[in-house]
C-alpha positions in Angstrom: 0.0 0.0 0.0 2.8 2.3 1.0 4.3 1.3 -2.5 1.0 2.7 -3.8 1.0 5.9 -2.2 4.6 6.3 -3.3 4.0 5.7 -6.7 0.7 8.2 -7.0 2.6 10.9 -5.4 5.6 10.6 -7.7 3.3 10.5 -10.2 1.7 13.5 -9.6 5.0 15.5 -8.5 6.2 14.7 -12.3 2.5 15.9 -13.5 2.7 18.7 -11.3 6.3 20.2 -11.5 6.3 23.3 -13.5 3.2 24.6 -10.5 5.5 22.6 -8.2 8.5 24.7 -9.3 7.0 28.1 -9.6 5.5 27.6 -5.5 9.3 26.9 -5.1 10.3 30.0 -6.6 7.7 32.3 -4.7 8.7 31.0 -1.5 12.2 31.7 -2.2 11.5 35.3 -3.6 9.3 35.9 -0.2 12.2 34.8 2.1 14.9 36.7 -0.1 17.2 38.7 1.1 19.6 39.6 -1.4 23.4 39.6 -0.2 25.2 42.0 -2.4 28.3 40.0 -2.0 26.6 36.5 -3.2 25.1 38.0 -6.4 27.4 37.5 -9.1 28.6 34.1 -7.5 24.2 33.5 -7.6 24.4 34.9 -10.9 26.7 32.6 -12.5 24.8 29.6 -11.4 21.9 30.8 -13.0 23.6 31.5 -16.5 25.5 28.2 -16.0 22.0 26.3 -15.3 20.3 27.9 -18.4 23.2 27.4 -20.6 23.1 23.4 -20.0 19.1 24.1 -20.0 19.6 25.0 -23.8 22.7 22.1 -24.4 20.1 19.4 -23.1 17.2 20.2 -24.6 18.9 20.6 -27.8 20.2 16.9 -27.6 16.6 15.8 -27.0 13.4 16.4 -29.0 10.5 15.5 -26.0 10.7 16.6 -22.7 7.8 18.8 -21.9 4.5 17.1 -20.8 2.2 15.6 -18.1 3.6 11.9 -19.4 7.0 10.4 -19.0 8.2 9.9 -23.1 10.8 8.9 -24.5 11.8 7.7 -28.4 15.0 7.2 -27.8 17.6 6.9 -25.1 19.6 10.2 -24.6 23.1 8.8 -24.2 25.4 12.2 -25.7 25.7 15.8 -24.9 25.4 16.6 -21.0 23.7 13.2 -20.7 27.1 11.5 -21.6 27.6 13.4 -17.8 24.7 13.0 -15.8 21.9 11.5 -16.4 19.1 14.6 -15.5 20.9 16.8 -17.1 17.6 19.2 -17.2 17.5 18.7 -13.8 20.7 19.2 -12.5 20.2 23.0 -14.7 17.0 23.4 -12.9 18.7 22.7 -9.5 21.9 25.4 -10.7 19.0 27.8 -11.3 17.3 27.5 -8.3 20.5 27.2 -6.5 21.6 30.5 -8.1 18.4 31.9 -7.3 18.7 30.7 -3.3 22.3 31.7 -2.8 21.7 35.2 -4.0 18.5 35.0 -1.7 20.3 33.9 1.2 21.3 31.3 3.5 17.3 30.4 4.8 16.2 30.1 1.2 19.2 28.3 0.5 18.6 25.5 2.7 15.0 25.5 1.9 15.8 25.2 -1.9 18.0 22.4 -1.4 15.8 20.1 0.8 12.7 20.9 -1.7 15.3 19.8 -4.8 16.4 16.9 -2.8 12.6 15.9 -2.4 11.1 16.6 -6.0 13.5 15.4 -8.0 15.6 13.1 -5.7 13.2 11.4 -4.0 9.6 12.1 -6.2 10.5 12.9 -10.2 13.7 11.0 -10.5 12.8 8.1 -9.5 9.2 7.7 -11.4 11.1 8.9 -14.8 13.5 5.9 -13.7 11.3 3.6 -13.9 9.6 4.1 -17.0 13.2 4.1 -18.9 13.9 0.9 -17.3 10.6 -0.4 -18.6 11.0 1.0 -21.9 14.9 0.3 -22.4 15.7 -2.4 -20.7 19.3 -3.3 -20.5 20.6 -0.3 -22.3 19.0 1.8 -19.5 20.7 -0.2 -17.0 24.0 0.4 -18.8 23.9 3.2 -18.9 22.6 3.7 -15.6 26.3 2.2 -14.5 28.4 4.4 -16.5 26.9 7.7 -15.6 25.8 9.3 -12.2 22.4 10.6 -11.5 23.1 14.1 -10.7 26.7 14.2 -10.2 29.4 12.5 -13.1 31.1 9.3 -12.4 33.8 9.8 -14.3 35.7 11.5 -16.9 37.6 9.2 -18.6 38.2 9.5 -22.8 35.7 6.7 -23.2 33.3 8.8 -21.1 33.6 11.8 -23.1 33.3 10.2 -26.5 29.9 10.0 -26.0 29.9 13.9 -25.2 29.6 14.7 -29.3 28.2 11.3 -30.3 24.8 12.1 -30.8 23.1 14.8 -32.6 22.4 18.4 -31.3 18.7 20.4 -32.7 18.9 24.2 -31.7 15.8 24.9 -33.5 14.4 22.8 -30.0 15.4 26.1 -28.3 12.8 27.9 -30.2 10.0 25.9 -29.7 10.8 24.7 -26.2 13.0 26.9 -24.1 11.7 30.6 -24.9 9.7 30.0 -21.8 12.4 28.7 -19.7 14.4 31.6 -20.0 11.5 34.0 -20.2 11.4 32.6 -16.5 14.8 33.0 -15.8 15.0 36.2 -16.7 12.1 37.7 -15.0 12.9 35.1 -11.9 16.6 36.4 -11.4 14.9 40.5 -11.9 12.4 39.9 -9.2 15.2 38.1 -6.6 17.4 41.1 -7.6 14.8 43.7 -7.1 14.5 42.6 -3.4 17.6 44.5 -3.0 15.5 47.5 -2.6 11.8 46.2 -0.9 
């Protein structure tokens, strides 16, 4: 039963996390309290976390939706690194976000990132590529780290420019991603003077 539960929430925390996200955000922006001194180290994570935004969605063609999908396993570009890349730019950007914020928001950023995607997201994606690619997942799954690289050896890397890269992706899919990091990293800024 507990299984059950587990699954339905993970379920809906995937269905749910753009809202999920944006709640994130707003509690973040009503705890800020911009540090001068942490704002260009916050802003780098957030231009570092949309820049591998655009490199991973370009190496992808689905990613947006309500449903896990996927046609083909994503093995090259930053997922040749990690395997959320997406993620792990989401987690940069709200990191960036949070440090420029302050230590509270911070700490509440990293325990709500540990818990969507760690714990909730991750893990239901998981699943369904283990499902849908067997072996290869699990492969692949053993050659490269969740979140974090495992290595970076010249085998490792080969797979880095293997695969094919589609920037027209960043037209159709990403103009609202940085539409919200842009107006995201204005509004924590502008808590510098309210």
């Amino acid at each position: 039963m507990e299984n059950d539960a587990l699954q339905k929430l993970r379920v809906w925390a995937f269905r749910q996390r753009g809202g999920i996200w944006t709640a994130l955000f707003v509690v973040i922006l009503a705890l800020a309290r911009p540090l001068p001194g942490r704002i260009v180290p916050g802003l780098i994570l957030v231009i570092l976390g949309q820049l591998l935004r655009f490199w991973g969605v370009g190496c992808i063609t689905l990613y947006r939706g309500e449903e896990v999908k996927a046609q083909r396993l994503a093995t090259w570009g930053p997922y040749a690194l990690v395997r959320n890349p997406l993620y792990v730019a989401n987690g940069l950007l709200g990191l960036g976000w949070a440090w420029m914020s302050g230590n509270v928001p911070t700490v509440v950023f990293l325990a709500a990132f540990y818990v969507l995607y760690g714990v909730l997201i991750v893990p239901h994606e998981e699943a369904f590529l283990a499902r849908k690619f067997g072996r290869e997942y699990e492969d692949y799954k053993k050659r490269v780290g969740r979140f974090v690289p495992k290595n970076f050896s010249r085998e490792a890397l080969s797979h880095v420019g293997a695969g094919g890269y589609d920037a027209s992706i960043l037209l159709k899919s990403e103009i609202h991603s940085l539409l919200v990091t842009v107006v995201g990293t204005a509004l924590i800024l502008s808590r510098l003077w309210w």
